[in-house]
Structures are given as structure tokens and as C-alpha cells.
C-alpha positions as CSV (number, residue, x, y, z in Angstrom):
1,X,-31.0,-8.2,-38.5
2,X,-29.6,-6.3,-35.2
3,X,-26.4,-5.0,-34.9
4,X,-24.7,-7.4,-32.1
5,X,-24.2,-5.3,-28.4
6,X,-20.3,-5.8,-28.4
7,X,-20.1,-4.1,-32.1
8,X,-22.0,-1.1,-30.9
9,X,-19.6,1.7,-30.5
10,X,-18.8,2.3,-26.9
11,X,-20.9,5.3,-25.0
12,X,-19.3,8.2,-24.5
13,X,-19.3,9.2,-20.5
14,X,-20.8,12.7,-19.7
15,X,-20.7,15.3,-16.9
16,X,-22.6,13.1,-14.5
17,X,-20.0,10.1,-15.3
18,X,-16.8,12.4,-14.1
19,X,-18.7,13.9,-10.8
20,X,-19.3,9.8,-10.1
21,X,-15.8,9.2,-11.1
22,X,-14.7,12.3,-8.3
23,X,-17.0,10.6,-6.0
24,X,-15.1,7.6,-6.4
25,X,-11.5,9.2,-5.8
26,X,-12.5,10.4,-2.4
27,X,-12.5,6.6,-0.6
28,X,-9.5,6.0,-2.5
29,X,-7.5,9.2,-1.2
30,X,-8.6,8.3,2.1
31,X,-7.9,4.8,2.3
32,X,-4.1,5.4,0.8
33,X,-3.9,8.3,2.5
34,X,-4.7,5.4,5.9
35,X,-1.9,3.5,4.3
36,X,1.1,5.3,5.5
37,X,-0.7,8.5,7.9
38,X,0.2,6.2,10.6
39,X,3.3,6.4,9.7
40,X,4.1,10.3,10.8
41,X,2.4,9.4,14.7
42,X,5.1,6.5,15.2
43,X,7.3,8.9,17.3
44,X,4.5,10.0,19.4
45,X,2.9,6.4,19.6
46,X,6.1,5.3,20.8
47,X,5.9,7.3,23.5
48,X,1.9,7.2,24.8
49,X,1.2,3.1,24.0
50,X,5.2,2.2,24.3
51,X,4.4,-0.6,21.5
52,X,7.1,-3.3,21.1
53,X,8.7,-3.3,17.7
54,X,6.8,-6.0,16.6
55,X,3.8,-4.5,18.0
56,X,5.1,-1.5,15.9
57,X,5.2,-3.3,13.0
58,X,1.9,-4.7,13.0
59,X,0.3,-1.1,13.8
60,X,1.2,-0.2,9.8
61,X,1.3,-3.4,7.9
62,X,-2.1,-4.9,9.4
63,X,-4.7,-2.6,7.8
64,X,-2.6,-3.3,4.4
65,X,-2.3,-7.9,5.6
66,X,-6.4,-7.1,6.0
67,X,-7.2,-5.4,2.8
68,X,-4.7,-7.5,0.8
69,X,-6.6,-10.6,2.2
70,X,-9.9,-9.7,1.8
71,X,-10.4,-7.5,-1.7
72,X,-11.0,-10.4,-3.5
73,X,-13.7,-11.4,-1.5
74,X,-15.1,-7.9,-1.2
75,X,-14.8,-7.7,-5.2
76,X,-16.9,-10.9,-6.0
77,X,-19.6,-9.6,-2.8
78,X,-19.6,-6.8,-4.8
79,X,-20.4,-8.6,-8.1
80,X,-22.9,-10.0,-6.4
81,X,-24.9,-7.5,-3.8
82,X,-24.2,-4.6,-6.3
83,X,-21.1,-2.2,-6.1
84,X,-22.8,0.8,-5.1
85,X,-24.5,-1.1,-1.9
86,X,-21.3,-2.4,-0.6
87,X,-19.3,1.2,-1.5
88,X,-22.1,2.6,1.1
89,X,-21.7,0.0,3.4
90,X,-17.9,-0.2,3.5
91,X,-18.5,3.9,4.3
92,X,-19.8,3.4,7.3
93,X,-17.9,0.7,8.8
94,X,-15.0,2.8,7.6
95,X,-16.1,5.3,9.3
96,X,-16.6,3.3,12.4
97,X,-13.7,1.9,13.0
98,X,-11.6,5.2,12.2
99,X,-13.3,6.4,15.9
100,X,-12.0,3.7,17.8
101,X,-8.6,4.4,16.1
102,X,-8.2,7.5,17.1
103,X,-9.3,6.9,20.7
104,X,-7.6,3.6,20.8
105,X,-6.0,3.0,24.6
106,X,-3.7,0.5,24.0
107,X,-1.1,-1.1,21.2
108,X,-3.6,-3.9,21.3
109,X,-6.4,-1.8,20.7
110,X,-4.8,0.0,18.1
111,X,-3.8,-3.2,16.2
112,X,-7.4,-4.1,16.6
113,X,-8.7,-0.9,15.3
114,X,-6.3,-0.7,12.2
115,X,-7.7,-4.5,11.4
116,X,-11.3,-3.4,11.6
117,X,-10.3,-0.2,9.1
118,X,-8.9,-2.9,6.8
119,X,-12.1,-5.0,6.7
120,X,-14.0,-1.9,6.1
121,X,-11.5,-0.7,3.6
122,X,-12.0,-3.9,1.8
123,X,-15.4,-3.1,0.7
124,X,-14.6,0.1,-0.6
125,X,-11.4,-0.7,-2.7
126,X,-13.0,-3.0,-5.7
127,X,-16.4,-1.2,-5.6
128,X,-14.2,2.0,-6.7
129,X,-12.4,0.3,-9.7
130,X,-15.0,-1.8,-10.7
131,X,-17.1,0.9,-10.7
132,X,-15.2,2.7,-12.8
133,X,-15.5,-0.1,-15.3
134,X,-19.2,0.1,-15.5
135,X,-19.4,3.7,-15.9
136,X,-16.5,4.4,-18.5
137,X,-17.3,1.8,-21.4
138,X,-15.2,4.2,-24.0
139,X,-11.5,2.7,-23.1
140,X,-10.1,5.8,-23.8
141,X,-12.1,7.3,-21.3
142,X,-11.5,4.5,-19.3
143,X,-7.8,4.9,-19.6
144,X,-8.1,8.3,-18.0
145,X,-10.3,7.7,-15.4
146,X,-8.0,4.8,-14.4
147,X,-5.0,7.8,-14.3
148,X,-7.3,9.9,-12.4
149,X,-8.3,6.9,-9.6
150,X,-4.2,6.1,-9.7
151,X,-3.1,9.4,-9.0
152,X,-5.4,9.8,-5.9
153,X,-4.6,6.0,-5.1
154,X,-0.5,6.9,-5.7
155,X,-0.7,10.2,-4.2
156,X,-2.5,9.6,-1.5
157,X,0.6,7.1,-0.1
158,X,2.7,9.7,-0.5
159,X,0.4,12.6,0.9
160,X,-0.6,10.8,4.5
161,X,3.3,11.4,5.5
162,X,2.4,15.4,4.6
163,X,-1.7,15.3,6.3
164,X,-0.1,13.4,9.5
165,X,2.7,16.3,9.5
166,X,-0.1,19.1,9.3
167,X,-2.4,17.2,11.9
168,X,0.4,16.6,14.2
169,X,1.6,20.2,14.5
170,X,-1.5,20.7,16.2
171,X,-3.5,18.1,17.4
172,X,-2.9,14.3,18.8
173,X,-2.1,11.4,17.1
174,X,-5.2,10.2,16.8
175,X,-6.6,13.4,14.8
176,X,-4.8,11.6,11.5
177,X,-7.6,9.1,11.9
178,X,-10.9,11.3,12.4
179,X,-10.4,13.0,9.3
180,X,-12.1,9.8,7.8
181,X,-15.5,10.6,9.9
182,X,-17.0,13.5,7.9
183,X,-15.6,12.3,4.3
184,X,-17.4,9.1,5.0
185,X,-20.5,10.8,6.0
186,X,-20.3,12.9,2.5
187,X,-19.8,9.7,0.7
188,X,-23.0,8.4,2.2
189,X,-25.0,11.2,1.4
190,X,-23.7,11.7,-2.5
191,X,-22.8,8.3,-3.3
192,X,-26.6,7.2,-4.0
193,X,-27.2,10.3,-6.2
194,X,-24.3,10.1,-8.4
195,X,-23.2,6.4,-8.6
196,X,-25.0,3.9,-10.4
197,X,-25.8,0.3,-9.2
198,X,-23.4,-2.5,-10.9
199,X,-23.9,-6.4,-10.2
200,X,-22.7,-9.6,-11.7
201,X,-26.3,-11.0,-13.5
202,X,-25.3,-14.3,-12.4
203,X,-22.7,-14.6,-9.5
204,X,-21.8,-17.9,-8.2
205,X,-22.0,-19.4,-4.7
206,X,-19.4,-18.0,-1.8
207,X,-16.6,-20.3,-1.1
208,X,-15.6,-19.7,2.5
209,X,-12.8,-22.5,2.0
210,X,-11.3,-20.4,-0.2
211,X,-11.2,-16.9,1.5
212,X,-9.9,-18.7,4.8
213,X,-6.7,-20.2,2.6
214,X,-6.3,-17.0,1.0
215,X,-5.8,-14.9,4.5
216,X,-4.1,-18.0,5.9
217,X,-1.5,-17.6,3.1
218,X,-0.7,-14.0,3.5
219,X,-1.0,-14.3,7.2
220,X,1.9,-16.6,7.7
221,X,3.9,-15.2,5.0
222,X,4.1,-12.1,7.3
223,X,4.3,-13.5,10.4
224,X,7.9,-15.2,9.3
225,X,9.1,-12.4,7.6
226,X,8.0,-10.5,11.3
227,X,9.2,-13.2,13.3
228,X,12.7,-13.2,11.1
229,X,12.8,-9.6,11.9
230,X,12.6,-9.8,15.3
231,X,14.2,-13.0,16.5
232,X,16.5,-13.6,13.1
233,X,16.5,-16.4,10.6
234,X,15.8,-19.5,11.8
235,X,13.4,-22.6,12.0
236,X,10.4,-20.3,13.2
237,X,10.5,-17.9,10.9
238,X,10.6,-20.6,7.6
239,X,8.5,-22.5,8.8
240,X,6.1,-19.7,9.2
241,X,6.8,-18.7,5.1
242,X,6.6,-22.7,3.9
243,X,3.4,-23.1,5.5
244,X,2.5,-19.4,3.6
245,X,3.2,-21.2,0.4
246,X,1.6,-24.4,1.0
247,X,-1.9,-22.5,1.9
248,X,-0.8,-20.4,-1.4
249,X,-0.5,-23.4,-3.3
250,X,-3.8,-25.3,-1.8
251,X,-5.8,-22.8,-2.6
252,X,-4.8,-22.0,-6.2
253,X,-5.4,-25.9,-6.5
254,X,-8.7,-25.2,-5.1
255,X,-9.7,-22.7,-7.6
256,X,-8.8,-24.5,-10.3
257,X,-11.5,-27.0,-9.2
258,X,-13.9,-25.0,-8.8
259,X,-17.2,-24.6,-11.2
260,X,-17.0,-20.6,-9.9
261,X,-13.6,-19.7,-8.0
262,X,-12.8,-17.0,-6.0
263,X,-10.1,-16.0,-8.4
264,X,-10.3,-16.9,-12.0
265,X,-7.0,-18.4,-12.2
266,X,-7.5,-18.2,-15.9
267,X,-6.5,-15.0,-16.1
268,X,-3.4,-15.3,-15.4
269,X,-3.0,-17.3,-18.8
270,X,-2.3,-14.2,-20.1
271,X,1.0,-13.0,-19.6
272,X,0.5,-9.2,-19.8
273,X,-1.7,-10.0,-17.1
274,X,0.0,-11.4,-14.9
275,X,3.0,-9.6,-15.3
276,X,0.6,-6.3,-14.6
277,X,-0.2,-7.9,-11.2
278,X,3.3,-8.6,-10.3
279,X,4.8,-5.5,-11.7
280,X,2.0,-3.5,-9.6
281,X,3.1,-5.0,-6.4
282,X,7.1,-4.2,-7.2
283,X,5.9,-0.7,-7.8
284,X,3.6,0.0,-4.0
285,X,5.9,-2.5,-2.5
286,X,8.8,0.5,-3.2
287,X,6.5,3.3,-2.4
288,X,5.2,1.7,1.6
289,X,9.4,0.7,1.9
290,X,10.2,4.0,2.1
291,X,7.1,5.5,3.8
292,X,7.9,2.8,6.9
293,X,11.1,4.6,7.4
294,X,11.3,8.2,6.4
295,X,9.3,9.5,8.6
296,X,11.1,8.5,12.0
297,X,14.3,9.4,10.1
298,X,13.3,12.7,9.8
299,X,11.5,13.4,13.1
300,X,14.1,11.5,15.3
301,X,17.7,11.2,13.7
302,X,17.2,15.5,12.0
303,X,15.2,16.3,15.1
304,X,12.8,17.7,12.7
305,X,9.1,18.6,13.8
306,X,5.7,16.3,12.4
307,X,4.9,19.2,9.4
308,X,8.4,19.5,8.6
309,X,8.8,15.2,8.3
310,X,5.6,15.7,6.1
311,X,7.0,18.4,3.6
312,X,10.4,16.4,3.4
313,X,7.5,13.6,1.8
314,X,6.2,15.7,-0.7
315,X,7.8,15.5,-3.6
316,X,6.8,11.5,-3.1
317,X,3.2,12.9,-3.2
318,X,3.8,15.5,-6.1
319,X,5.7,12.8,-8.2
320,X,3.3,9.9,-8.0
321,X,0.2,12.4,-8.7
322,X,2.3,13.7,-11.6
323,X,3.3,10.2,-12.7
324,X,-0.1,8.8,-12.8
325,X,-1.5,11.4,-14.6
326,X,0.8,11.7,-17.3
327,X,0.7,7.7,-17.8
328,X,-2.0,7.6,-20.2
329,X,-0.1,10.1,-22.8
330,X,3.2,8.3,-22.7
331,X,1.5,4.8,-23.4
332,X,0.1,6.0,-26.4
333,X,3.6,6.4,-27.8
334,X,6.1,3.6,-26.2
335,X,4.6,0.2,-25.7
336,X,3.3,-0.9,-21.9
337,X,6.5,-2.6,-21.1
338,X,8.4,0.1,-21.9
339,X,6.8,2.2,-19.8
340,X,5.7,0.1,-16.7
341,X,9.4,-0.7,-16.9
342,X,11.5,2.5,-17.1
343,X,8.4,3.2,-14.0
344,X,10.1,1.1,-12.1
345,X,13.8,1.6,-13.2
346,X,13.2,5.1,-11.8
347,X,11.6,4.0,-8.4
348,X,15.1,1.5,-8.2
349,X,17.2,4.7,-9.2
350,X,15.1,6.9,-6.3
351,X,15.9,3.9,-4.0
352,X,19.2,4.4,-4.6
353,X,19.6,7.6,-3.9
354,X,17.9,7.4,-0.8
355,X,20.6,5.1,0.6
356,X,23.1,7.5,0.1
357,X,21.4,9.6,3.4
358,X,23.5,9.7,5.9
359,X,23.0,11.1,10.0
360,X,23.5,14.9,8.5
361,X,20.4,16.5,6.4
362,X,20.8,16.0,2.6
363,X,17.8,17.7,1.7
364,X,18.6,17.6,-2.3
365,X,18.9,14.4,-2.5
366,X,16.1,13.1,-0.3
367,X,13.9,15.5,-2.5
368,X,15.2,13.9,-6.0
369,X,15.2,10.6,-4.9
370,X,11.3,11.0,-3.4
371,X,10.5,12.9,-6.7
372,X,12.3,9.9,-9.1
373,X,10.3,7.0,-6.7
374,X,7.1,8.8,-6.8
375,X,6.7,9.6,-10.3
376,X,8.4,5.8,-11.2
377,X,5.4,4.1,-9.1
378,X,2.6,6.7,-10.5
379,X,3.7,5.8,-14.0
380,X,4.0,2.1,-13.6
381,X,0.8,1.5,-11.6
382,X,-1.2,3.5,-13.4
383,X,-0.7,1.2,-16.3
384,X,-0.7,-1.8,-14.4
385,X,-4.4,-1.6,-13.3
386,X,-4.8,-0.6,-16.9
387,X,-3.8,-3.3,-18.4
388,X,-5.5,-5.5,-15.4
389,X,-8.7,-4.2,-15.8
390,X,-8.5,-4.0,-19.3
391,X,-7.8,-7.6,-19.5
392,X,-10.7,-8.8,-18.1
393,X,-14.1,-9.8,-19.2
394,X,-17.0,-7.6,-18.4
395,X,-19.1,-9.5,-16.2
396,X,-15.5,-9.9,-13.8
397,X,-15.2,-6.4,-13.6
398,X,-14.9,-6.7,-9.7
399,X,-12.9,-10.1,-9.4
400,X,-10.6,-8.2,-11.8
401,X,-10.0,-5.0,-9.2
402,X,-9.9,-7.3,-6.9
403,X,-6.7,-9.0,-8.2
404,X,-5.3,-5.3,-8.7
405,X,-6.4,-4.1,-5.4
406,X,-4.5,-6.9,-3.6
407,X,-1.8,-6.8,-5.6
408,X,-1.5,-3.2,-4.6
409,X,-2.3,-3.8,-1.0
410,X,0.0,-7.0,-0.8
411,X,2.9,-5.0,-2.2
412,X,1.9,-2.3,0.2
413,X,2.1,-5.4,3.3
414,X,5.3,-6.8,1.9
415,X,6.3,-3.7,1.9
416,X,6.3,-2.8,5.4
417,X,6.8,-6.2,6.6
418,X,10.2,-7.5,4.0
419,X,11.8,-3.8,4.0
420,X,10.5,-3.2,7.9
421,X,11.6,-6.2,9.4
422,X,14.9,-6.3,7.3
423,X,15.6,-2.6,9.2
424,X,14.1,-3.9,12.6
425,X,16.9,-6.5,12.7
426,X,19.9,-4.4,11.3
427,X,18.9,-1.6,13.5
428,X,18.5,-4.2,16.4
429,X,21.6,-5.7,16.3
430,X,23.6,-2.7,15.6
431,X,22.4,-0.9,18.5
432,X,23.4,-3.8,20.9
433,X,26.9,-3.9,19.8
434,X,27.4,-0.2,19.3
435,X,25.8,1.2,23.2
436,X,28.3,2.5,25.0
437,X,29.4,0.9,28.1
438,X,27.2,1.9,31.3
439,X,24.2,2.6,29.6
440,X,21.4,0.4,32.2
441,X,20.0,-3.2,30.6
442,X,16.8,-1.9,30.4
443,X,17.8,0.8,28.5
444,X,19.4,-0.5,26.0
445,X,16.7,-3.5,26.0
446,X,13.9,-0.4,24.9
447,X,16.5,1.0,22.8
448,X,17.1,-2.1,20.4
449,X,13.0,-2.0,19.9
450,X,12.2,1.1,18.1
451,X,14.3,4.2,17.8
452,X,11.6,5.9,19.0
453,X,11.9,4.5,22.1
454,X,15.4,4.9,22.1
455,X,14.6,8.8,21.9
456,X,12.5,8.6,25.1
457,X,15.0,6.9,26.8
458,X,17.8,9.1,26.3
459,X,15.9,12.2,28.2
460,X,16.5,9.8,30.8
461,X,19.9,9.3,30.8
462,X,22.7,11.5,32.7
463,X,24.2,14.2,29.8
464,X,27.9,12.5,30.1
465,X,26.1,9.2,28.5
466,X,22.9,10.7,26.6
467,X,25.5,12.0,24.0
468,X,27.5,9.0,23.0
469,X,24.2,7.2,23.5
470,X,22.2,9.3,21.2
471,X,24.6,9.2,18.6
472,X,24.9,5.1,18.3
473,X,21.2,4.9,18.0
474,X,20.6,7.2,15.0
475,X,24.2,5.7,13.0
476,X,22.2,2.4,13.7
477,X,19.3,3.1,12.1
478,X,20.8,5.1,9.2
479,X,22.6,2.5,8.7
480,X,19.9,-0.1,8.8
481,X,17.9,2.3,6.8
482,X,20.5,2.8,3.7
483,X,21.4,-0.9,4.0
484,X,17.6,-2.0,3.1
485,X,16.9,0.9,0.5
486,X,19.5,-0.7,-1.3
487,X,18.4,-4.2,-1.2
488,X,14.7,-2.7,-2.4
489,X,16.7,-0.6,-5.4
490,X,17.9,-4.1,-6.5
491,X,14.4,-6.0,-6.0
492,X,12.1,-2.5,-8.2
493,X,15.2,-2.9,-10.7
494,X,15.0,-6.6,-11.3
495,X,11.1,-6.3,-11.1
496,X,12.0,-3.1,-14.0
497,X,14.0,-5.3,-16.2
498,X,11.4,-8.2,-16.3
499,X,8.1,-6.1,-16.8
500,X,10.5,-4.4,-19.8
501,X,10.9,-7.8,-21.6
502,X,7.8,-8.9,-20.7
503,X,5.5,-6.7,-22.1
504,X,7.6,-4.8,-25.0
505,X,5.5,-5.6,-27.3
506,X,1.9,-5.0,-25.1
507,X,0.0,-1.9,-26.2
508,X,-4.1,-2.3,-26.0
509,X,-6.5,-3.3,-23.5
510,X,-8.8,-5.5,-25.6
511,X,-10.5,-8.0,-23.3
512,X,-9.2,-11.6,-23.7
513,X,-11.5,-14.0,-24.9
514,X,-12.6,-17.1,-22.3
């Protein structure tokens, strides 16, 4: 009588198994790295396509609103085409649209540009972790390789302020975008020696339905918080984020009904799943925040150069990469929550410190607090996919890092857009009252938009009124800066104490049973 498959032990990976996992890292780096580059260029952006703020806005957060809507879809094409295919072909569409981002014309074009990069990002986000899956079938193994993707996917957030800063020394913005063109090419070129194919055996039908509710839903939930953050709270704006949640709540209805959903809503029976997906977008939802503002704080209010904005970021990098890594060794003596939530309690503690900046440098504490949020978000999401991934049946492998991946990029989004448009309106409104009398309506009208163009416009002014004008801008956006760190320290700590409580008593990463 045969020994059943699932009592076999599990194989060990060898040599070629780590080169296909390094293969893997590389879209990963690249694709967080994409995440916040973009980020570091705002000042000059601001100047050459004189975006809006909204316009602004949606330059960052709609590669992440893309990727966020589509990696579920991507995951299950994946299951279905095979892993390795879509990997290749999300390479060169990557790759694509990275040229027409770095040559882009306009805002529009730009916004247009950063979409396509999401659509191709989406194919190359679940093929990565499910990937993974297929390859490392020892879960200790696994557990590391999961550290090893997290710490590229963690430190590349963190490392796109520090690459923008190098690229910008010397080059124009859109150099931080044709670094993608030659990686992508490599990928092509190893990526069907190393990686083996991985397919569902028996994948369902597509359900367009579905995918349209699911990037309707995230859609409007950014559009209000957007439209909030530009016009204020009112009936717009909520009635933007109602009809968010009604296309949220049709389509979970939808998958429940379903034979083969999009989503397998079952997995979310289990709570240290779920919890995992929430507590994963508390942790990238803290790391973006931060990104979204550091970088024109740095550049504009200090007067620093691009490379120096990018060094004041790297102890972000250096802690997430750090974080990540060490993830795996600390699980193995405190319990998941534990760990996922003391993550977090130190990305909430880095928060805080952050909103003690003020208009004069503080380089101590911008370095401890980037240090403290960095290594909080490396430890917590490293353990988050963990336990998503781990959770999930075999044959799901890439609905499974689809869930993660969106919850990653959806924290990344909400991110950008809660913490951005929360600043966009404090900084707004401050700078109206606060301009000094005399300064011309259409100055004032480019100043409440971005501070960047608040910059520009005070080269313009006579030096009695540059002065005064100058220095109500950047105590506006410090001020709307601080102000929001702190609200995001509260929102990481709360998500802290709940991932504590909920997983305490959480330590493997046994599949569940279905």
C-alpha cells in the first residue's frame, strides 16, 4: 500500500531553487522600488508638467489603485495560463510602459503611464509569491524565502526615496523610471532557465462581473477620500465612499454565489487569516504615509538636494530589509501575534516621532523614527504573507498572493490617498489663511495646490514678500505633515493592539482544511 502524497516529507529546495528565488526578488525590488521612486521627482514634476494637487495625487497612488485592483485577477490568470508565462509577460509590458513614463509630456500622460505600469505590475506581483510556493514545499524553507521576497518587497519602498535621490543628482526625472528597461530585459532572458512552470490543474471560468466590482470598489473609495481632500467633507466625497462600499459588499455577495469565485471568501473563515490581510495593510499603509511626504519635506522646507532627501530615507530602507529578515527567527520564539503586533506598535511609535519634526532639521530623530517604522513594517509583513500563504490550500497558491498582494498594494493606495489627502487639505487651508497680505490671487491660488508649486512661485515674487511668503508655506505643510503622522501613529497602534489579541496564540502555517 503507498504512502499518501501529503505524508511524504516535504523536498528539500537546492541551489537551483534559491537562484529562481533571486530571480524572483528582482520584479519585486523593482516594482516597490516603482511604489514610492516617484516620490523624490515631485519637486521637479511640479515644476515641468505643473500638475494640480489632485493631479499630484493621482501620479503616486494610481499605479498602487491599479495593482491593488487587479492582483487578484492576475493571481487566478496565473493559476490558470501558468505563473511563469504571465511573470514573462507582465516583464515586458512592464517594461513598456516604464518608456512612456519616463518620456511622458504631460500630467495626463503621466497618470496614464503610471496606470499602464500598474496593469503590468499586476502580472508580476502573484506569479512572484506564488511562485515561491511551488518551489519551496519545505515550510521552513518556505518561511525564509517568504523573508527574503519581504525584505526586497519592504526595502524596496523604502529604497526608491534613496535610487530617485541618486538618479536625480544627475539625470531627469524620468531616469527613475528607465531603470526598469534593462532589468526587465534580464528577467526575460533568465526567467525561462531558472523558473519552473506552475498552473492550477483545474481553474475555473473568468468572472468579468466580478473584477469590474472589485476595481469599481476601490476606485470610488479613493476618489472620495481624493475628492474630500481637495474640496473637504461633504455630500460628494461620501457619496463617492458609500457607493465604494456598496460595490464592496455586491461583490463579496457575488463570490459567495459563485461555484468558482474570484476570491475564495472562505478563507477568510479563518481568523489568523484574515487578521494577516488586515494587519498587512496597517503595516504598507504606514510605510507609503510617510514616503508621500518626506521627500518634499526634505527637498523643499530643508532646501535639501534629491540624494541628500534620499539618504535622509535610508534608515526606512535599512530597517525594513533588517526587519524582514530577522522575522523568521523571532517567530520561532514569540507567537505570530506577538510579533506582527509589537511590528506594528513600533511603526505607530516611528509615526510618532516623526510628528515631532518641525521647519528646522532634526536629523536624529527623523533617522530613529524611519529606523523604528521600517523595521516595525519589515517584521509585521513579513509574517503576514506568512501566515497568508501558509494558510492556504495548494492548488490556491496564486488566489492566496493575490489576497496578500492587494492587501499590500491597497494599504500602499490608502496610504497615499487617506494620509495624502488628509495633508492636501490641512496644508490647503492653512496656506490660505496664513499668506501674507499682497501676495497676487494667482499666487496664492498655485500655492494652496502643492508646495512645490508654492516653491516656484516664490522665485517670482519681489524679496520684501518672498520671505514672509516662503516661510507660511513650509509652517503649513509642517504642520499639515505632523498633524497626519499623528493620526496614522493612532490608526498602526490600534491596528498593533488588535493583531496582538488576535493572533496570540497563532504560531504554524499548516494549511486549513476546505
Amino acid at each position: 500500500m503507498g504512502v499518501s502524497p501529503s505524508l511524504l516529507p516535504a523536498r528539500r529546495a537546492g541551489v537551483r531553487q534559491w537562484w529562481a528565488l533571486a530571480v524572483l526578488t528582482v520584479p519585486v525590488l523593482l516594482m516597490s522600488i516603482d511604489l514610492t521612486v516617484l516620490s523624490m521627482a515631485v519637486p521637479r514634476l511640479s515644476q515641468d508638467l505643473a500638475p494640480s494637487g489632485t493631479q499630484l495625487l493621482w501620479m503616486i497612488d494610481i499605479y498602487g489603485v491599479f495593482l491593488a485592483g487587479l492582483l487578484i485577477l492576475m493571481g487566478s490568470l496565473g493559476d490558470r495560463i501558468g505563473r511563469r508565462r504571465l511573470l514573462l509577460i507582465g516583464s515586458a509590458a512592464f517594461g513598456a510602459a516604464s518608456v512612456l513614463a519616463a518620456f511622458a509630456w504631460s500630467a495626463e500622460v503621466l497618470i496614464l503611464a503610471r496606470a499602464l505600469l500598474g496593469i503590468g505590475g499586476a502580472t508580476l506581483m502573484p506569479s512572484t509569491l506564488s511562485l515561491i510556493r511551488a518551489v519551496f514545499e519545505d515550510p521552513g524553507q518556505r518561511r525564509r524565502a517568504i523573508s527574503v521576497w519581504m525584505a526586497a518587497f519592504a526595502g524596496g519602498s523604502g529604497l526608491g526615496p534613496v535610487v530617485g535621490g541618486v538618479l536625480l543628482e544627475h539625470f531627469w526625472w524620468g531616469s527613475v523610471f528607465l531603470i526598469n528597461v534593462p532589468i526587465m530585459v534580464l528577467l526575460l532572458i533568465v526567467g525561462p532557465l531558472v523558473l519552473p512552470e506552475s498552473k492550477d490543474p483545474a481553474p475555473g471560468p473568468f468572472d468579468i462581473a466580478s473584477v469590474l466590482l472589485l476595481i469599481g470598489a476601490i476606485l470610488a473609495v479613493i476618489f472620495g477620500f481624493k475628492d474630500a481632500g481637495k474640496e473637504g467633507w461633504g455630500l460628494v466625497p461620501i457619496v463617492w465612499l458609500l457607493g465604494g462600499v456598496a460595490l464592496a459588499a455586491l461583490f463579496t455577495s457575488r463570490q459567495r454565489r459563485l461555484a468558482q469565485p474570484l476570491i475564495d471568501i472562505t478563507l477568510f473563515r479563518s481568523l489568523p487569516f484574515t487578521v494577516a490581510v488586515l494587519a498587512n495593510v496597517a503595516g504598507v499603509f504606514a510605510m507609503t504615509g510617510v514616503l508621500y511626504f518626506f521627500p518634499q519635506y526634505v527637498q523643499v522646507v530643508l532646501g535639501r538636494s534629491p540624494l541628500e532627501a534620499g539618504l535622509w530615507a535610508l534608515p526606512l530602507a535599512v530597517g525594513a530589509i533588517v526587519g524582514a529578515l530577522a522575522a523568521p527567527a523571532i517567530a520561532r520564539r514569540l507567537s505570530m501575534g506577538w510579533v506582527i503586533g509589537l511590528g506594528l506598535a513600533g511603526a505607530a511609535a516611528g509615526y510618532l516621532l516623526l510628528s515631532l519634526l518641525g521647519v528646522d532639521e532634526a536629523m536624529t530623530v527623523a533617522f530613529t523614527a524611519g529606523a523604528l517604522l521600517g523595521g516595525g513594517v519589515g517584521v509585521a509583513d513579513t509574517l503576514t504573507n506568512d501566515v497568508i500563504i501558509g494558510t492556504a490550500p495548494a492548488d490556491k497558491a496564486g488566489a492566496a498572493a493575490g489576497i496578500s498582494e492587494t492587501a499590500y498594494e491597497l494599504g500602499g493606495a490608502m496610504g497615499t490617498a487617506i494620509l495624502g489627502s488628509i495633508g492636501a487639505s490641512l496644508y490647503s487651508s492653512s496656506v490660505i489663511a496664513g499668506l501674507p497680505a499682497g501676495t497676487p490671487a494667482e499666487v496664492s491660488e498655485a500655492a494652496a495646490e502643492t508646495i512645490g508649486a508654492a516653491d516656484q512661485a516664490a522665485a517670482e515674487l519681489p524679496a520684501e514678500l518672498a520671505g514672509s511668503f516662503t516661510d507660511t508655506v513650509n509652517h503649513a505643510f509642517v504642520d499639515a505633515m505632523t498633524q497626519t503622522f499623528f493620526t496614522a501613529a493612532v490608526i498602526v497602534a490600534v491596528a498593533a493592539v488588535g493583531a496582538m489579541f488576535a493572533l496570540r496564540k497563532h504560531r504554524s502555517t499548516e494549511p486549513v482544511n476546505h
